[in-house]
C-alpha positions in Angstrom: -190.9 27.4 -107.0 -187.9 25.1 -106.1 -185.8 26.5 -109.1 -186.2 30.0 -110.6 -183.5 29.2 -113.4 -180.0 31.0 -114.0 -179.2 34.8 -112.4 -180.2 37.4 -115.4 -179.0 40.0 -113.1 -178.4 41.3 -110.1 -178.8 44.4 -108.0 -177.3 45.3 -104.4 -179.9 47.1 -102.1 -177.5 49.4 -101.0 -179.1 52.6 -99.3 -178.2 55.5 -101.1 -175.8 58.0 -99.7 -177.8 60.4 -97.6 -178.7 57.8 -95.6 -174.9 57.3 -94.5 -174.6 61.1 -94.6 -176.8 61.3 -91.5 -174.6 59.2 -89.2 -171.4 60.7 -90.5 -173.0 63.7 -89.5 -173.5 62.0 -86.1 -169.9 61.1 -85.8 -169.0 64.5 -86.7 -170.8 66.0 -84.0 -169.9 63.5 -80.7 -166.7 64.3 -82.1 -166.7 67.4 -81.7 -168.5 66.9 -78.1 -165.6 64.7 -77.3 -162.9 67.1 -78.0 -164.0 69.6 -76.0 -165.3 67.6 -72.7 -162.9 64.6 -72.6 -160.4 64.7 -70.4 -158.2 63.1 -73.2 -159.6 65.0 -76.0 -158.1 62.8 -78.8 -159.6 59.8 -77.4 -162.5 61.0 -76.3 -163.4 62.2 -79.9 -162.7 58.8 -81.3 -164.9 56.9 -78.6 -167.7 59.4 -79.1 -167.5 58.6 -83.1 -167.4 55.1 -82.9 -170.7 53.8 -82.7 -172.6 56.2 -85.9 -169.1 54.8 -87.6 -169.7 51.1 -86.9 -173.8 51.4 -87.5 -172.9 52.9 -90.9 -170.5 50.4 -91.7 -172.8 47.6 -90.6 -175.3 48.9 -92.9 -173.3 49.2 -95.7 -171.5 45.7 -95.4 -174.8 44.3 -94.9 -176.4 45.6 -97.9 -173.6 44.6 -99.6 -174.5 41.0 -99.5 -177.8 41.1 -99.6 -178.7 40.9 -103.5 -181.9 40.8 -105.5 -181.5 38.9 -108.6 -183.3 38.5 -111.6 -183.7 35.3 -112.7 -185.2 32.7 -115.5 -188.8 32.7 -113.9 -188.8 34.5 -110.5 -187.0 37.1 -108.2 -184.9 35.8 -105.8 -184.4 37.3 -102.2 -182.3 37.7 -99.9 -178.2 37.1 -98.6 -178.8 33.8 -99.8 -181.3 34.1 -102.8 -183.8 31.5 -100.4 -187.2 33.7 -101.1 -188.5 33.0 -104.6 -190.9 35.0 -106.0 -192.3 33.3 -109.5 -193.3 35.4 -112.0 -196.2 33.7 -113.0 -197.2 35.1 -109.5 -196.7 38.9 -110.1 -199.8 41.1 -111.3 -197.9 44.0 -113.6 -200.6 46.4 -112.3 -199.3 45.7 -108.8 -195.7 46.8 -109.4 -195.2 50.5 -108.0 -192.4 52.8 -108.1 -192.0 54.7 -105.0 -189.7 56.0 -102.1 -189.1 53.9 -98.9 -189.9 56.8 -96.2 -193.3 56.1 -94.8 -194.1 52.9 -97.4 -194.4 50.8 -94.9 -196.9 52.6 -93.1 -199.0 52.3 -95.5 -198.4 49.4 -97.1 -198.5 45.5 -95.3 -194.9 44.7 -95.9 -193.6 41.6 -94.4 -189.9 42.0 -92.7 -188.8 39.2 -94.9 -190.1 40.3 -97.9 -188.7 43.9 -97.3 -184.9 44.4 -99.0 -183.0 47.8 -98.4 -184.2 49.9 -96.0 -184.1 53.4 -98.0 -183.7 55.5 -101.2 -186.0 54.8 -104.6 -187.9 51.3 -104.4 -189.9 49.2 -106.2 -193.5 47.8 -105.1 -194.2 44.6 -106.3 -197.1 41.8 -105.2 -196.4 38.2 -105.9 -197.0 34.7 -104.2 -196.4 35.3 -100.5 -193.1 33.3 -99.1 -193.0 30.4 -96.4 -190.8 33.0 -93.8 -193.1 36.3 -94.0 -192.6 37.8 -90.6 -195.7 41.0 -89.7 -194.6 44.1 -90.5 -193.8 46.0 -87.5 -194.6 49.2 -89.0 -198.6 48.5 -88.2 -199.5 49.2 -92.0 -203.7 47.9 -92.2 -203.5 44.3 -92.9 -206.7 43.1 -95.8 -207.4 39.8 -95.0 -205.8 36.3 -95.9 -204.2 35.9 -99.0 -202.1 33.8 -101.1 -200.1 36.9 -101.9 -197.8 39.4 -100.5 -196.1 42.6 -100.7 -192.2 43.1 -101.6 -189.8 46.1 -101.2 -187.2 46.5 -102.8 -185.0 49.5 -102.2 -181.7 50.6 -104.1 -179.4 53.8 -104.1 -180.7 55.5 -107.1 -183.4 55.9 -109.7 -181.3 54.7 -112.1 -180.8 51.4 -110.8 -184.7 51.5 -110.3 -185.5 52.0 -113.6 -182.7 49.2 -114.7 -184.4 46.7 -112.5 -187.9 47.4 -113.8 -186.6 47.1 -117.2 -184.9 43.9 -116.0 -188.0 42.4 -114.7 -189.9 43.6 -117.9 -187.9 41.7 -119.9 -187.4 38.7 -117.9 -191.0 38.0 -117.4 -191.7 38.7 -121.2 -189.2 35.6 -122.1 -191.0 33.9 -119.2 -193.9 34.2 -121.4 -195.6 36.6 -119.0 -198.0 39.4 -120.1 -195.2 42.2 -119.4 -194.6 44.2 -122.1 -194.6 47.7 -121.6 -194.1 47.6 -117.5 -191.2 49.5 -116.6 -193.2 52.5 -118.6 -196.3 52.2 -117.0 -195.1 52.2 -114.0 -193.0 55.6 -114.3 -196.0 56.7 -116.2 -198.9 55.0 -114.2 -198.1 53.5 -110.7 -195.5 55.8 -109.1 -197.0 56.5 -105.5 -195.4 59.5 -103.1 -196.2 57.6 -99.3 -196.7 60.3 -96.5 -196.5 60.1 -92.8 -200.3 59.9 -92.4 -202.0 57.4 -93.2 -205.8 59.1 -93.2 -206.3 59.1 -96.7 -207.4 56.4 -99.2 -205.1 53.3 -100.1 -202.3 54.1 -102.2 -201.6 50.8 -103.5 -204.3 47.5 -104.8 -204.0 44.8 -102.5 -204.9 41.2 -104.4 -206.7 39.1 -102.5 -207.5 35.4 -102.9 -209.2 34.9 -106.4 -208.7 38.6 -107.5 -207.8 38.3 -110.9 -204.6 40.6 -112.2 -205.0 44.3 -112.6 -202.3 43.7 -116.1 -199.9 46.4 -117.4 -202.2 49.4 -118.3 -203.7 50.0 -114.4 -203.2 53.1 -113.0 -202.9 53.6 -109.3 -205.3 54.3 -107.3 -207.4 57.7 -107.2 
């Protein structure tokens, strides 16, 4: 899909704010190494807190810019909005709510097609894009496929829920069998991903000519 219409809305995938609690809790503590070893103890505190400062930073200008928006008749990815995902693509029984820890284990999640990189998420399978990179987590791959995973990860559940209920509604004017979706998948199709990945598959991959799983599908058991 060349055009997926006008932006309905649009949500930042900044992470939320433990994740830049952790490396201002890194700064804090070469500070502190700094200030007592550094000959200079001033400057040594500010060298030492540089780098968590400027990786945190990075992150959060670079989330910034990179925006998924909800549009006529697909998602659009990405800084530049370049990886479409049509909605006449997306199975409703494939959209999961979950947390990014450990998804990707678990789950084969092409770089490209991943957005944010922690806090709540949303699952979703649709036509797979011309730039998939592999997922360097090593997550079981399932065979060719004209279709792909995509993460999306913001700073709360709140803004979770308002982009399911975005999507919901934009693929119901699409004329898209939607109704009901952001429900079912608080109700249905919220997945918990651990560490190990031992245990049965947490999500339904679609395959060529699998047909769609619709609304009502519960995850798997």
């Amino acid at each position: 899909m060349s055009d997926p219409g006008r932006v309905l809305v649009a949500f930042r995938t900044i992470p939320p704010l433990g994740f830049f609690l952790v490396f201002l809790v890194g700064a804090g503590l070469l500070a502190g190494v700094g200030l007592a070893l550094a000959p200079n103890p001033a400057l040594g505190a500010s060298v030492a807190a540089a780098p968590p400062l400027i990786a945190a930073l990075a992150f959060l200008v670079g989330h910034w810019f990179d925006r998924v928006r909800v549009c006529e008749h697909g998602l659009r990815l990405g800084f530049s909005g370049g990886l479409v995902v049509p909605y006449a693509s997306i199975d409703p029984g494939r959209v999961y709510a979950s947390r990014t820890t450990f998804l990707p284990r678990h789950v084969n999640i092409p770089t490209s097609g991943a957005r944010g990189v922690a806090g709540p998420a949303v699952l979703l399978n649709g036509a797979a894009g011309p730039t998939f990179a592999p997922n360097l987590a090593g997550a079981p791959r399932t065979g060719a496929s004209p279709y792909g995973w995509y993460l999306v990860s913001l700073s709360s559940k709140r803004k979770r829920r308002r982009l399911l209920e975005a999507l919901e509604h934009a693929m119901i004017a699409d004329g898209q069998p939607a109704v009901g979706l952001a429900a079912a998948v608080r109700d249905l199709r919220t997945i918990n991903p651990t560490f190990s990945t031992g245990g049965p598959r947490i999500v339904v991959d679609r395959l060529e000519g699998d047909p769609p799983l619709g609304v009502a599908a519960p995850k798997p058991a």
